[in-house]
C-alpha positions in Angstrom: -5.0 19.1 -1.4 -6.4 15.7 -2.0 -6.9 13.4 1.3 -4.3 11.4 1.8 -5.0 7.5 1.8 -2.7 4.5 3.0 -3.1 1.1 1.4 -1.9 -1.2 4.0 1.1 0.3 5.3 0.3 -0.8 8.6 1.5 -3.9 9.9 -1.4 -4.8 11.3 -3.7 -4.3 8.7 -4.8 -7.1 5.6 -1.8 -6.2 3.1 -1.9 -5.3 -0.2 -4.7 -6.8 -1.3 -5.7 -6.6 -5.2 -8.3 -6.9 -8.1 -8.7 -9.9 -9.7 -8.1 -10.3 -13.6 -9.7 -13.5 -13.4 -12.5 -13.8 -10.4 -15.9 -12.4 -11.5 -16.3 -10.7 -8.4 -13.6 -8.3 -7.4 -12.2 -7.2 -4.7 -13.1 -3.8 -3.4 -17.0 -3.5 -4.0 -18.8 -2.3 -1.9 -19.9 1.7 -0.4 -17.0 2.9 -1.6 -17.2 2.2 -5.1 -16.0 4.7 -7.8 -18.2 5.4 -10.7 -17.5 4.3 -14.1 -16.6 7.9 -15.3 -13.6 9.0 -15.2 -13.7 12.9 -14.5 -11.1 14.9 -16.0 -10.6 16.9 -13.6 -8.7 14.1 -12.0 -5.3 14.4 -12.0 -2.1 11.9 -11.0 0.7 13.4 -12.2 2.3 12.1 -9.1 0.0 9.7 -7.0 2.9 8.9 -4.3 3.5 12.7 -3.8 0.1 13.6 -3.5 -0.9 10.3 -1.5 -4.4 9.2 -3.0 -5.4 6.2 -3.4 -4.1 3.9 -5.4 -4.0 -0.2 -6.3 -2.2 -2.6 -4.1 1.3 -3.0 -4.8 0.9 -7.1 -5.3 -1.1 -8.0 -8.4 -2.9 -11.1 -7.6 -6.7 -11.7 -6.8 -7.1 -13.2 -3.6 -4.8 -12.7 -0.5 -6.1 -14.4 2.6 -4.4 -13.5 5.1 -2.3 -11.1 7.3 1.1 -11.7 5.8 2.7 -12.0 9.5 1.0 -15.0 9.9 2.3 -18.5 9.3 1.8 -19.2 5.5 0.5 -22.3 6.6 -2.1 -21.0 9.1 -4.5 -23.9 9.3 -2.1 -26.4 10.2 -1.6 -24.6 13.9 -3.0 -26.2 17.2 -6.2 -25.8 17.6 -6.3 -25.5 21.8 -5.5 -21.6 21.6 -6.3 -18.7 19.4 -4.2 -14.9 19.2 -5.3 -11.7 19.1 -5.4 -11.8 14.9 -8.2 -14.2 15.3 -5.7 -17.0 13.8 -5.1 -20.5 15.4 -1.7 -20.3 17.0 0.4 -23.0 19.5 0.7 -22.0 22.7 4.5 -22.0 23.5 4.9 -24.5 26.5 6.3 -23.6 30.1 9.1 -25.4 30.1 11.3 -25.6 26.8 13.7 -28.6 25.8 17.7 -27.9 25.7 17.2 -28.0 21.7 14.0 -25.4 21.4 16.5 -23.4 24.0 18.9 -23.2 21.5 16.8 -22.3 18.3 15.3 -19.1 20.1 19.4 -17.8 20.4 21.5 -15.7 17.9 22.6 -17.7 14.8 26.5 -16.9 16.3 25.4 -18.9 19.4 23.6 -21.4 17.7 26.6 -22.0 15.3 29.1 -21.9 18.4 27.3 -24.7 19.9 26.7 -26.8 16.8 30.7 -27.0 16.3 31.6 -28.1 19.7 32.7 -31.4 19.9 30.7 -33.7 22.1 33.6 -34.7 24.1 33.8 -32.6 27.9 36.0 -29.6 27.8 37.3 -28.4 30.8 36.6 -24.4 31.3 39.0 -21.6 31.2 39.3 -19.6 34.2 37.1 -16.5 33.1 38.0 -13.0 33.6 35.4 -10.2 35.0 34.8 -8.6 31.8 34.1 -12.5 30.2 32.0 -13.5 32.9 30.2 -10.2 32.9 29.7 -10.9 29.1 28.4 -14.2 29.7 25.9 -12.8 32.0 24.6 -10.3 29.1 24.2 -13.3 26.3 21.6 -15.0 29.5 20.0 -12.0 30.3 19.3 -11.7 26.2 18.5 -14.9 25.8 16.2 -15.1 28.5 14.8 -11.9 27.2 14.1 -13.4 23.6 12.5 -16.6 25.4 10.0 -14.7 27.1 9.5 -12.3 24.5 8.5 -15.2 22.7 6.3 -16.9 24.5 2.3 -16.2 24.7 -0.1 -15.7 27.2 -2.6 -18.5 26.3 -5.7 -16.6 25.8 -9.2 -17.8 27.2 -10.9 -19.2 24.6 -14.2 -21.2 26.0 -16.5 -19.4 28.4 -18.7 -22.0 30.5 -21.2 -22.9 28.1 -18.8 -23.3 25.6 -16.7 -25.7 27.9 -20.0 -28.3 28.0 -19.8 -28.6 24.2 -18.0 -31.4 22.5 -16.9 -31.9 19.2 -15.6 -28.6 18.6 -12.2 -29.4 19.0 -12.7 -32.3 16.4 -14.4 -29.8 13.8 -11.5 -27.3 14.4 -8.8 -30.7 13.3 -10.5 -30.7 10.2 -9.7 -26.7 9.2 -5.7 -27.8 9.6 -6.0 -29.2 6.3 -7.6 -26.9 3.1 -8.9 -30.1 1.2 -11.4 -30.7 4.2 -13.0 -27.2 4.3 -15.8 -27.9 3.4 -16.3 -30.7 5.5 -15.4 -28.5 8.4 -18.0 -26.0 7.4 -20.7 -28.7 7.5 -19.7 -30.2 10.8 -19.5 -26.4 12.6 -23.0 -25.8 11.2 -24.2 -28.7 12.6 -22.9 -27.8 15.9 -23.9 -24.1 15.5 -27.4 -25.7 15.0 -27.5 -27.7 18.4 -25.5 -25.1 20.5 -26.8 -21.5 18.9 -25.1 -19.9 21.6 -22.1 -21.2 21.1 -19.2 -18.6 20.9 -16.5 -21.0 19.9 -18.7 -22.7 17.3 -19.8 -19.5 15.6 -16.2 -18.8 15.7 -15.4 -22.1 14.2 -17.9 -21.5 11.4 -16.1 -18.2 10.8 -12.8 -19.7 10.2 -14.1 -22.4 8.0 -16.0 -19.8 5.8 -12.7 -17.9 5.8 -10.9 -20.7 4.6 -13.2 -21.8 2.4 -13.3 -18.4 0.7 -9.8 -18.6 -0.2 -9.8 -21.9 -1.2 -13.1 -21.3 -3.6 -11.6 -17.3 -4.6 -14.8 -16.5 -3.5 -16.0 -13.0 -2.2 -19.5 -14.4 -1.5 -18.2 -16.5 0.8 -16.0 -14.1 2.3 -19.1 -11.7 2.9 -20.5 -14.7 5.1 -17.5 -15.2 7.4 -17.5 -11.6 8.1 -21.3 -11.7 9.2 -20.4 -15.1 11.2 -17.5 -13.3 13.2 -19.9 -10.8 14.4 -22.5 -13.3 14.8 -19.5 -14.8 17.3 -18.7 -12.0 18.5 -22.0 -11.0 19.9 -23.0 -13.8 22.1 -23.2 -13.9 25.4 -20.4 -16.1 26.8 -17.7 -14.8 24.7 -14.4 -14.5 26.4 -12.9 -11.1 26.0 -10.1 -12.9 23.6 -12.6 -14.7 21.2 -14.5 -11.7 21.0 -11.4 -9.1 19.9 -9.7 -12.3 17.8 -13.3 -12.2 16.2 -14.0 -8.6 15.5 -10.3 -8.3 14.9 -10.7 -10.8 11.7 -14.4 -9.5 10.4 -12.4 -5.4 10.6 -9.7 -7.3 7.8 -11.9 -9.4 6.2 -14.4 -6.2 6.0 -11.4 -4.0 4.7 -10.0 -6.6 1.8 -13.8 -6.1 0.2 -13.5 -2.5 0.2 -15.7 -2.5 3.1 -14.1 0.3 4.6 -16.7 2.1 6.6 -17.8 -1.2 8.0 -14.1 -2.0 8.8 -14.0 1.8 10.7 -17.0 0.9 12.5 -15.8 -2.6 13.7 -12.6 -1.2 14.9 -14.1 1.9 16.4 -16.4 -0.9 18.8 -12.8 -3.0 19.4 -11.2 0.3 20.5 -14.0 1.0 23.0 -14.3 -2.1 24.1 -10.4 -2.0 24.5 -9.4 1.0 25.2 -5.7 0.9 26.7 -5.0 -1.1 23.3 -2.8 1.2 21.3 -2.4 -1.3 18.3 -6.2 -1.4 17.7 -6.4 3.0 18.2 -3.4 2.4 15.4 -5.7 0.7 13.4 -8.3 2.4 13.6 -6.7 5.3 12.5 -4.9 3.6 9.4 -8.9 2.7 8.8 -9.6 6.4 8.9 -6.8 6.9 6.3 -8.3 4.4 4.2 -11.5 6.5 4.0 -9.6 9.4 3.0 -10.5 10.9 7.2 -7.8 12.8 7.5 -9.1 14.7 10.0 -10.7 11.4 11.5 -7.2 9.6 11.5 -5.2 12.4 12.7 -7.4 12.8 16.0 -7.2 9.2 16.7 -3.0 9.1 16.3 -3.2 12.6 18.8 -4.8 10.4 21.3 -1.8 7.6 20.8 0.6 10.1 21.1 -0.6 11.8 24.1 -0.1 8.5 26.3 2.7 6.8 24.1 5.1 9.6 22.6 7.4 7.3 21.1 5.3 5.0 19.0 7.1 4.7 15.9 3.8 3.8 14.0 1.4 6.6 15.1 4.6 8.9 14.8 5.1 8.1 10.9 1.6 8.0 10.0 0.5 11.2 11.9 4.3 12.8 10.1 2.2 11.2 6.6 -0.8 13.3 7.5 0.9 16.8 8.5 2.5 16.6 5.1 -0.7 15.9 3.1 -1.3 19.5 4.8 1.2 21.0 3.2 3.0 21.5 7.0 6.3 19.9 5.4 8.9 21.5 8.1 6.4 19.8 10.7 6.0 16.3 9.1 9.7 16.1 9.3 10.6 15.2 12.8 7.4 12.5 13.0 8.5 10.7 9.7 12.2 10.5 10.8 11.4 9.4 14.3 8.9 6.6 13.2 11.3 5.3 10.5 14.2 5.5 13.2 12.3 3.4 15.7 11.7 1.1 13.3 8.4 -0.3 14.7 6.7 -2.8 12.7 4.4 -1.2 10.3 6.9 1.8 9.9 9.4 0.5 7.4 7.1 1.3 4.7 8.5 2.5 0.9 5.8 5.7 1.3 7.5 7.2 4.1 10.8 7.4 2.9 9.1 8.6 -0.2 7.4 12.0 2.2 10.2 12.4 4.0 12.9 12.4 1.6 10.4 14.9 -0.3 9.9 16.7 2.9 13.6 17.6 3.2 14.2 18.3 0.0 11.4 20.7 0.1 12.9 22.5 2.7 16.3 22.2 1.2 18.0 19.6 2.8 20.2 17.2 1.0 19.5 15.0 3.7 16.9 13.6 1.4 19.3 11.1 -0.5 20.2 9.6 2.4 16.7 8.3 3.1 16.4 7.8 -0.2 19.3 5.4 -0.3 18.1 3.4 2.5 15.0 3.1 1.0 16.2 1.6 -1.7 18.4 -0.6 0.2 15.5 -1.8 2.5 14.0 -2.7 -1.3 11.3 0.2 -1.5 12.8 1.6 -4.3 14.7 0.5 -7.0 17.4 3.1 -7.2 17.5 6.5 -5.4 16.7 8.3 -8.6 14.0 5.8 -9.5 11.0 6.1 -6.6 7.8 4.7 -8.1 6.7 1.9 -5.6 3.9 0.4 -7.9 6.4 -1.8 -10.3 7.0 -4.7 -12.3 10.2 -6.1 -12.2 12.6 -6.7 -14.8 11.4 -3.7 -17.3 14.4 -1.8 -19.1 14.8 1.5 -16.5 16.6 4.5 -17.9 15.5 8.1 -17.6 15.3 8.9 -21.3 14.3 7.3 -24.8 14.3 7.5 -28.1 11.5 6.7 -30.3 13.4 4.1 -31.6 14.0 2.2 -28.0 10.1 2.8 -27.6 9.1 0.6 -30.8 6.1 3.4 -30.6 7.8 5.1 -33.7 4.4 5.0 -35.6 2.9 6.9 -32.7 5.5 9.6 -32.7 5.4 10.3 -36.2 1.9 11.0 -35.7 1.9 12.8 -33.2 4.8 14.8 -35.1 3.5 15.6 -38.3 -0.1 16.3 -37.2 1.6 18.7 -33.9 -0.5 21.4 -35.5 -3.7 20.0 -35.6 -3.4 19.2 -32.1 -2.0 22.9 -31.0 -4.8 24.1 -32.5 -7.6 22.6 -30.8 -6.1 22.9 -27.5 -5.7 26.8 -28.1 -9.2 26.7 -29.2 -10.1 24.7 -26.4 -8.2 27.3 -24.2 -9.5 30.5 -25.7 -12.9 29.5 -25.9 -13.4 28.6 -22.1 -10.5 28.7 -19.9 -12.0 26.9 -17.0 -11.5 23.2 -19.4 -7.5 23.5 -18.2 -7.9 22.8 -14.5 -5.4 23.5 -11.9 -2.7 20.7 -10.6 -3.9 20.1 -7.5 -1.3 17.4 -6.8 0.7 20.3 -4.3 3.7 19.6 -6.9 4.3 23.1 -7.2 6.5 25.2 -5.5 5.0 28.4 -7.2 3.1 29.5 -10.2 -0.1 28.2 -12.2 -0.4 24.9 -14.4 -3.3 23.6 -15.5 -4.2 20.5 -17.6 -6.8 19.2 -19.6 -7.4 15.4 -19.7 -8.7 13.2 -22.9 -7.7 9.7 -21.4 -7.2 8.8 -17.9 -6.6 4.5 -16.6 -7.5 3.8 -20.1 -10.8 5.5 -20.4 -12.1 8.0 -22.1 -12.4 11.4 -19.5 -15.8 12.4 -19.7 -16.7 14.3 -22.8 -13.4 16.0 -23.0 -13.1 14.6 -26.6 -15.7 16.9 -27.4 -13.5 19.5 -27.2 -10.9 18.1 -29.0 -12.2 15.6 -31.6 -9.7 15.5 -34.4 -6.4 15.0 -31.7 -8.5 12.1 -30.0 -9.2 10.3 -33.1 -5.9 10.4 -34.4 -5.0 8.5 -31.3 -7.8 6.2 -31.3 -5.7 3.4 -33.0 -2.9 3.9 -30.8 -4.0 1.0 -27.9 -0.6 1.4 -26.1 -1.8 5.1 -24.9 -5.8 4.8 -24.9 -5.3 1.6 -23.2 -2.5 2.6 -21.0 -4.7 2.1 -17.5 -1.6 3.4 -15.3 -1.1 6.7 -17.4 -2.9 9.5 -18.8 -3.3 11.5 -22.2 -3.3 15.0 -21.4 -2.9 19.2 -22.5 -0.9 20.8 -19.6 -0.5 24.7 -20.0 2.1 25.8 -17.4 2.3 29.6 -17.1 5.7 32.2 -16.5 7.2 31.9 -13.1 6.3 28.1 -12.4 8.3 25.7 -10.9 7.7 22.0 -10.1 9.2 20.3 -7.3 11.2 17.6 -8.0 8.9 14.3 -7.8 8.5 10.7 -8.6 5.8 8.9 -11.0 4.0 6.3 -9.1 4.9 2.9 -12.0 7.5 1.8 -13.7 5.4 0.7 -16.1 4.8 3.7 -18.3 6.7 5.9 -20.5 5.7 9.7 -21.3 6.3 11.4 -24.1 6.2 15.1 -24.0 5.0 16.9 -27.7 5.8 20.4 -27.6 2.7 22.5 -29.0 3.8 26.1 -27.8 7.0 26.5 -26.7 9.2 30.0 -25.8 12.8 29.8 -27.2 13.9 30.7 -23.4 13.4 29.9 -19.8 11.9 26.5 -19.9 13.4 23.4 -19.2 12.7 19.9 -18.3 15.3 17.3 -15.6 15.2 14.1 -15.5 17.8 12.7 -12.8 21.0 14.8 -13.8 20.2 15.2 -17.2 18.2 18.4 -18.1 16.5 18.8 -21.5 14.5 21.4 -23.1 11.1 21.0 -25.1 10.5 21.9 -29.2 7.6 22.9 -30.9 6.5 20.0 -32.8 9.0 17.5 -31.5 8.4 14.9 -28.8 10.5 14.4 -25.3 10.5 10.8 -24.3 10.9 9.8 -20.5 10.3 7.9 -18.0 8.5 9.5 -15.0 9.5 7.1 -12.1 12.7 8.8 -12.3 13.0 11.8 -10.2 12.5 14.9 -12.3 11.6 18.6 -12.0 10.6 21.1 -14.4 11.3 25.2 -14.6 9.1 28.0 -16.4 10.7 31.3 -16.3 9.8 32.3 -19.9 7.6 35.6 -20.9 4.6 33.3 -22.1 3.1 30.7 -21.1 4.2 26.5 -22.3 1.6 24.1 -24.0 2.3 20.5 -24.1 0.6 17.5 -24.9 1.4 14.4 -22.9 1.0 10.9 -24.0 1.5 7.7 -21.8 2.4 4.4 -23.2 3.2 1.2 -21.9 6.4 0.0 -20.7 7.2 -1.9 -24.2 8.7 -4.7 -22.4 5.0 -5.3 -20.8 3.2 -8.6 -22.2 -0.1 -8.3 -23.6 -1.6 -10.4 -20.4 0.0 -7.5 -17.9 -1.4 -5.2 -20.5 -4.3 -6.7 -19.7 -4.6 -7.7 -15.6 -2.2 -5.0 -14.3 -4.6 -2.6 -12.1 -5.5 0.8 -12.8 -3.2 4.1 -11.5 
């Protein structure tokens, strides 16, 4: 069983951050690059189900910032910072009568609105009504100070001595004068080196400045300025976890993930009682693949806070990718329940609904319809959370409805050929086909053998197989598919595959039938169950929920070939990232 990896499904982590078709130096470099070499024995069938990596669900290049925060983050006060490392406005003391009444319930808000301004004497309250009354100002008052912040201490004494650092920090409220506020913090950094909140300063400004510019370079120096900040002498215990709280993102979005793990792994022992950061630390432990890493760390949150909802669902996450299904269910359905930021998160309605079903309770819909009402998914049968919207979604096609009708004839009329490479390939050295390792099966053996994966070629797998790969060579919507695969998969008597979800909507699969029994194998796709012929090809589309049966007397050859979505543009063709 692979590790299982989250991409950002923590509230608390830098969100879904992306490659960029357009920025010369992508995001995710670093020591945990992948080499260029797609090995075949790599298999996603079913990334969701088996829970490795994969992209970021929003395809743009550069996403600056924690998506909690205010989209216009520079324009804050610049007296106070939070704990995200983010210039926020302290909440004053006292509020007006008008401030009052924005932090109520719209209902209340609306009540007051359409009041006339004119006195209106009271009506003699009963105990229930007064009692009532009493509940809405004990909940209002309870929203008030929920919403108000401890203003956090930001200059030591050194710091305190220093002026013209609140003046620098003016000029970071607007983008167009980054740069300016770069120069002016450097100058200060220069006359006070030991500065905390000027090295913090600097920080920002690089940070800014690196969205602005779309520049990873630039990026790389506001996370070495943070620590730089963080590691002086008369830091305040705020400035320093706001500034190893930042670099821990910042280090994560380049695909700096050990450094991230490392950064939060100081925070948390620096800050011990902190269960947020011990919850970050373990998502950064997930995004390493640590399983065993993470798993410890959400132990230790769960041992002194049993009902957090986030370490709950993510340590629920990790028992499945163990195969312990029965025991992932009560931790997945207790973190989504307590709805805990950072919980309500597409993947774990995905693992528990798959949980259940697993185990054979029709329970599963149930999540799986709120998960598509909370917008996760995009029907209950339809589960793949990597999408583009607006593509034509049914379960099955026709060649026709594909436009790919020059593909399927050749794949058609040259099914021979193909069959007997494979077989060849099969006879000759068995250990080509390797086993699905994706945990989709409930019992039985199915191997495959992969000629294309993400648009490249596997390895030297063609070798094997060179007159079925160059009759596909011309066909650019499967060699260049980069979110499918073109593959032989061999599925022996006795095997059956758990019903599961493709991870895009933006590929379609078609299914060639190479050898086939006349019985006992079979093919659904929602409610609709079809069975596969010998030179003919099945056309479906794999974010749909389907499952597939072998109870023949032999064993089943396909080949499977992914295409584009047809109702994909040649530029998402082009820029959509790799599954």
């Amino acid at each position: 069983m692979k590790s299982l990896t989250l991409h950002c499904s923590s509230s608390t982590c830098p969100c879904c951050l992306s490659v960029s078709e357009s920025v010369p130096s992508p995001v995710h470099h670093g020591d945990d690059d992948d080499d260029d070499e797609v090995s075949r024995s790599q298999d996603v069938e079913s990334d969701i189900q088996a829970a490795v990596p994969l992209p970021p669900l929003v395809e743009d290049d550069f996403v600056p910032d924690d998506p909690r925060d205010s989209p216009h983050q520079y324009d804050d006060q610049t007296e106070t910072i939070d704990t995200t490392g983010v210039l926020v406005e302290e909440r004053p003391p006292e509020e007006s009568g008008e401030s009052r009444r924005d932090l109520t319930s719209s209902k209340f808000t609306q009540e007051a609105e359409n009041q006339s301004e004119a006195p209106v004497e009271p009506e003699p309250q009963s105990g229930t009504a007064r009692e009532t009354e009493e509940s809405e100002k004990q909940a209002e008052e309870k929203i008030r100070e929920k919403g108000r912040k401890k203003k956090p201490k930001v200059a030591g004494k050194f710091d305190k001595t220093i002026k013209g650092i609140d003046g620098c920090r003016k000029q970071i409220k607007k983008k167009g004068k980054l740069e300016e506020a770069l120069r002016a913090f450097e100058a200060l950094v220069q006359q006070h080196p030991q500065s905390p909140r000027a090295r913090y300063g600097k920080a920002q400004a690089e940070d800014g400045l690196a969205e602005k510019l779309r520049s990873n370079d630039m990026l790389q120096r506001s996370i070495n300025t943070y620590r730089e900040a963080a590691e002086l002498p008369d830091v305040t215990s705020d400035l320093l976890r706001a500034a190893l709280k930042r670099r821990a993102e910042r280090q994560q979005f380049l695909g700096r993930m050990r450094g991230s793990l490392a950064t939060l792994e100081k925070l948390v022992q620096i800050f011990p009682e902190d269960i947020g950061l011990k919850n970050e630390l373990g998502v950064a432990h997930l995004l390493l693949g640590d399983n065993k890493g993470a798993k410890k760390v959400y132990d230790e949150v769960l041992a002194v806070a049993p009902s957090n909802g986030f370490a709950k669902v993510h340590y629920g996450f990790i028992l499945k990718s163990e195969n312990k299904i029965a025991e992932s269910i009560p931790y997945l359905k207790e973190g989504l329940e307590s709805g805990e930021p950072g919980t309500d998160d597409g993947r774990f309605y995905f693992h528990l609904g798959d949980a259940l079903q697993r185990v054979g309770d029709s329970s599963a819909y149930h999540w799986y319809e709120l998960g598509h009402k909370r917008g996760h998914f995009a029907s209950v049968w339809q589960r793949s959370l990597y999408n583009v919207d607006g593509l034509k979604a049914q379960p099955w096609w026709t060649p026709k409805e594909t436009g790919y009708t020059d593909l399927v004839k050749t794949l058609e009329r040259n099914w021979k050929t193909i069959r007997d490479e494979a077989l060849a390939v099969m006879d000759q050295n068995t250990g080509l086909f390797i086993p699905e390792e994706e945990n989709l099966r409930e019992k039985g053996e199915w191997g495959q053998y992969t000629l294309w994966q993400q648009g490249k070629k596997a390895g030297t797998a063609c070798q094997g197989v060179p007159k079925t790969c160059s009759l596909l060579e011309r066909y650019s919507e499967a060699t260049g598919c980069k979110r499918g695969q073109i593959k032989f998969s061999v599925m022996h008597p006795g095997t059956h595959v758990w019903p599961h979800t493709g991870p895009t909507n933006c590929r379609l699969r078609m299914h060639l039938g190479l050898v086939v029994p006349k019985q006992g194998c079979r093919i659904r796709c929602t409610d609709q169950t079809r069975e596969w012929e010998e030179g003919k090809v099945l056309i479906f589309d794999d974010s749909f929920e389907h499952e597939v049966w072998q109870d023949a007397d032999r064993y089943r050859l396909i080949f499977i070939v992914d295409v584009w979505h047809p109702e994909l543009t040649a530029y998402q063709r082009q820029t959509l990232s790799p599954i």
